[in-house]
N, C-alpha and C positions, 0 to 999 in steps of 0.2 A: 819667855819666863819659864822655867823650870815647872816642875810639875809638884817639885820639894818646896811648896809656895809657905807655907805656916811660918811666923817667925814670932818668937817668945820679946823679942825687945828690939827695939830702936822702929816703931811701925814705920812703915812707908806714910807718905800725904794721901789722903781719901782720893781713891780713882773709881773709876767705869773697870772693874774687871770683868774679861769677854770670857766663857765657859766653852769652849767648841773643841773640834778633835779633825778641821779640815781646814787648812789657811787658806787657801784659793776661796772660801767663801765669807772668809773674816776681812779680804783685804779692803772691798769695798767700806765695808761698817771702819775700821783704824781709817783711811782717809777721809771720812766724813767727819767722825770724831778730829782729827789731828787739823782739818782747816777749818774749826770753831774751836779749836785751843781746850778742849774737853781732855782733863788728862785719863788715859788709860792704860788697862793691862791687860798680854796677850797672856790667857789661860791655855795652853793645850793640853789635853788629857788624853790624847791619843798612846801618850805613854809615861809612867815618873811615876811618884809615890806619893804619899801625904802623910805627915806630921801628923795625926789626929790630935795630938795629947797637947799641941801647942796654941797659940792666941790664931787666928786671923783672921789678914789686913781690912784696913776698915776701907769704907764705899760703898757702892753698890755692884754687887755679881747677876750680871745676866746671863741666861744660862742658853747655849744653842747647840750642844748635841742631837744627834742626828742618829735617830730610827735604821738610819743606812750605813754606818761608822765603821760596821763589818764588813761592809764594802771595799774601802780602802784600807785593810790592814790592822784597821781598832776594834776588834771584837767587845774585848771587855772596857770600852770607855764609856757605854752609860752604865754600867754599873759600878766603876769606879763614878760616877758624876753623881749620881744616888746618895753612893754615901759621901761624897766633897757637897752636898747641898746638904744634907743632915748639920753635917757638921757647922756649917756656916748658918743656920737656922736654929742649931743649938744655942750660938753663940750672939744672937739677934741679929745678925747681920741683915742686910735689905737685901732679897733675892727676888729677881722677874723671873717669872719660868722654871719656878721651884719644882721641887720631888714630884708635888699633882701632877704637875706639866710634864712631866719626864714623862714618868707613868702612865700617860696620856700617849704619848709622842710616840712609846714603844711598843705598843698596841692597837691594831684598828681593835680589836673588840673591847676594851675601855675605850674606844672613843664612840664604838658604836651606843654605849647604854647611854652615856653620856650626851650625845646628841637626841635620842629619842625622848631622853627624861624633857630635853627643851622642846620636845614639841617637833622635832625636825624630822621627815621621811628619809628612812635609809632600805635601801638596796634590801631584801630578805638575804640570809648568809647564814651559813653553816661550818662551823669548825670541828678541824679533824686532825687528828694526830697520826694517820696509818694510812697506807694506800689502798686500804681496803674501805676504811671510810671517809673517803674523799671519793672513790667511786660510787661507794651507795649514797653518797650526800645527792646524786646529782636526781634520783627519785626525788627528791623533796619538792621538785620543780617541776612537775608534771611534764616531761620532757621537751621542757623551753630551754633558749641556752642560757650556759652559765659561765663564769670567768671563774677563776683561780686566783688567788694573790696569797701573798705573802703576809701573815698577820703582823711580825715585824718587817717593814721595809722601806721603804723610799725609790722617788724614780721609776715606780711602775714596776718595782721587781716582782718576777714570776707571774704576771700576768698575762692570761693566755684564757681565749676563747675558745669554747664545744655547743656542739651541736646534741652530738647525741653521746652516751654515757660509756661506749665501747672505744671512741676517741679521746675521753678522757681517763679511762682504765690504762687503754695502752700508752700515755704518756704520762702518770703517775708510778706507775710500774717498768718504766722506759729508760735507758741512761739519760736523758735530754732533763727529768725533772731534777731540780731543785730544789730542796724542803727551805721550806721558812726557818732563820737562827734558830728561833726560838721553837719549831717540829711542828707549829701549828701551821695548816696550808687553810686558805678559807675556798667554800666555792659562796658562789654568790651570782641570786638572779641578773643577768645579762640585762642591761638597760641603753636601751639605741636612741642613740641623740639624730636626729634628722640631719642635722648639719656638720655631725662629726665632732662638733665641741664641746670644751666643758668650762665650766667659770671659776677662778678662784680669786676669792674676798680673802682681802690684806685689812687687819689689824693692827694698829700700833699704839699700845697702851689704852687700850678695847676699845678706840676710835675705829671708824671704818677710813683707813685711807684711800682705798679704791680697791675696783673690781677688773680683772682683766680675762680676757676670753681666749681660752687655749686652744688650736686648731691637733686635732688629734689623727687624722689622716695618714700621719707618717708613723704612727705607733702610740701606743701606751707611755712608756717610759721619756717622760719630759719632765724636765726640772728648767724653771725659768735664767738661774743664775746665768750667768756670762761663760762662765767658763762649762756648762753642758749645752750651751747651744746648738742646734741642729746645723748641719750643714748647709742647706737651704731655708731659707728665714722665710718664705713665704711660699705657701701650696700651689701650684700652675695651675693646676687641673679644673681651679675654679674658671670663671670668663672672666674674673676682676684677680687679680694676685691676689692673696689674703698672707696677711703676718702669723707667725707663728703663736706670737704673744700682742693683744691689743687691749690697752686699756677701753674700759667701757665708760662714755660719757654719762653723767648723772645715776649712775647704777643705783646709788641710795636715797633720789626722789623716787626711784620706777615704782610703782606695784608692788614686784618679786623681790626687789629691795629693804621693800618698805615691808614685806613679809617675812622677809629670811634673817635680817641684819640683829635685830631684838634678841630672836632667837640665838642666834649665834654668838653676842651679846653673852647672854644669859649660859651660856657653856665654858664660855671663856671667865666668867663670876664664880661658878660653883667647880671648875676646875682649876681655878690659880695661873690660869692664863695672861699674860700681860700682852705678848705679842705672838700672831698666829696668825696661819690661813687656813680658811674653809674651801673645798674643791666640792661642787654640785656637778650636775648633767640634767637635761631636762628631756623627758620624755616624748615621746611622740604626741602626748595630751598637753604637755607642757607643763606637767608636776615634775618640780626639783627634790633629787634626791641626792642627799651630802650623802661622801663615801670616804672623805679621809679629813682629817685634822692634823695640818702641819707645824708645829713649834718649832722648827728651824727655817723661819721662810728666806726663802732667797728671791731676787726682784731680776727684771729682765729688762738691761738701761735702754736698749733699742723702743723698746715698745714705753717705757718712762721718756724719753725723749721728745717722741712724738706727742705724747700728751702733756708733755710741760710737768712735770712731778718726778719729784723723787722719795721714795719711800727710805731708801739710806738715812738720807736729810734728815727726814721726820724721824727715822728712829733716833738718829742720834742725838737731835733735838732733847727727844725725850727721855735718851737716858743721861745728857746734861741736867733738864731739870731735875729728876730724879738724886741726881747726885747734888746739886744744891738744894735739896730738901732734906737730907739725910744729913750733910754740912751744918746745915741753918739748926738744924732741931740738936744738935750736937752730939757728936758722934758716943757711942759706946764705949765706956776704959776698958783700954784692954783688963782679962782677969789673972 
């Protein structure tokens, strides 16, 4: 569907319209929708224009732009998606994953205040806009190491480990650096998992669907979907192969669960969160520390397999009901 979506008369029938700017990660969610007969619409915004001044289409819009969009060639598609969610929010439309969630989604640092406000342990971090302070940030940390990231990004982009602060001078000032879109680079306290991994909790319409445990050994930049899979699905190096992506049995009776999930809960309430993931690490003491908040989440079908679950399923599930509740309650005239 065009990106010239707005129409003044004849509406289309109430669908699921999809918001994203990358098909390769929409194709699983339109097959899950398409064999439960859930009618939908593929939104891309990675390029086109919008009608402001015109009605539209009635449904629900879910909205799954990606923090990383500048990656593939769509620089300005969350800020085209900013104002296509205003607009549909002017118009009452039902939006998951509104403008909060954007705003959210294209920032760790909104997502850092945002998680602390719930109670959650985050990483200490410093942003900076120069390469001059991005090297003195690394004093802040009593010369323990620190990582770098991207304040907008996805994927683990521009993440990169220092020791000491003359390795990170000369590769802030280096051709090899990359600033963040957005010009803010973060440093941020180094936190060492024992085991190399990190955990991230899936949401879907602020239920907890499951938690799965990411093996990080082969680097930073890991995105669960299918089509970023690693080449090697499973680390050698262990005595037991280990998967890259493994769902976690009972994660939300455990303890750390039964600790973290409320909260996170609670971030996803006061930010307009509908469906989202949280990415932890746990320390050598074995305090969890959240460092990113995903609103474009993508699922990894090898490691769903194995544990009998599909998160696709459950979304789609849920943005059927969703769409016959907005049905049921009777839709919006157009104006």
């Amino acid at each position: 569907m065009p990106v010239s979506y707005a129409v003044s008369a004849g509406l289309p029938a109430p669908a699921v319209h999809v918001i994203h700017e990358n098909p390769d990660w929409t194709a699983p969610l339109f097959a899950a929708l398409e064999s439960r007969g859930i009618p939908y619409r593929d939104w891309n915004l990675g390029s086109g224009e919008l009608a402001a001044f015109e009605t539209a289409p009635q449904g629900v819009f879910y909205n799954r732009m990606s923090a990383s969009s500048h990656t593939r060639g769509n620089r300005y598609a969350p800020e085209m998606t900013a104002g296509v969610l205003a607009w549909l929010e002017a118009q009452g439309r039902r939006t998951l994953n509104g403008r909060a969630a954007l705003n959210l989604e294209i920032s760790k640092l909104v997502q850092y205040a945002a998680l602390r406000r719930a109670g959650l342990a985050v990483p200490d971090t410093v942003a900076a806009t120069t390469a001059d302070g991005v090297t003195e940030a690394f004093s802040r940390f009593d010369g323990k190491p620190v990582i770098t990231k991207h304040n907008r990004a996805g994927k683990g982009l521009g993440v990169q480990l220092f020791r000491g602060r003359k390795a990170l001078s000369d590769y802030v000032n280096g051709a090899d650096f990359e600033p963040s879109v957005d010009g803010i680079t973060l440093v941020q306290r180094y936190i060492a998992a024992p085991d190399q991994t990190i955990t991230r909790v899936e949401f879907i319409g602020r239920k907890l669907a499951y938690a799965v445990r990411v093996d990080t050994s082969n680097g930073f930049e890991l995105c669960p979907a299918d089509v970023c899979a690693l080449d090697a699905s499973t680390c050698m190096a262990d005595a037991e192969p280990r998967f890259a992506f493994e769902v976690i049995d009972g994660f939300g009776e455990s303890a750390l669960g039964a600790s973290l999930v409320p909260r996170m809960q609670a971030v996803m309430a006061s930010e307009g969160l509908d469906v989202a993931a949280f990415e932890f690490i746990l320390d050598a003491d074995g305090t969890p520390y959240v460092y990113d908040v995903n609103t474009n989440t993508n699922y990894n079908s090898d490691a769903e397999a194995r544990a009998g679950v599909s998160a696709m399923g459950l979304l789609a599930d849920h943005l059927g009901a969703e769409l016959a509740a907005v049905s049921g309650r009777g839709l919006k005239a157009a104006s």
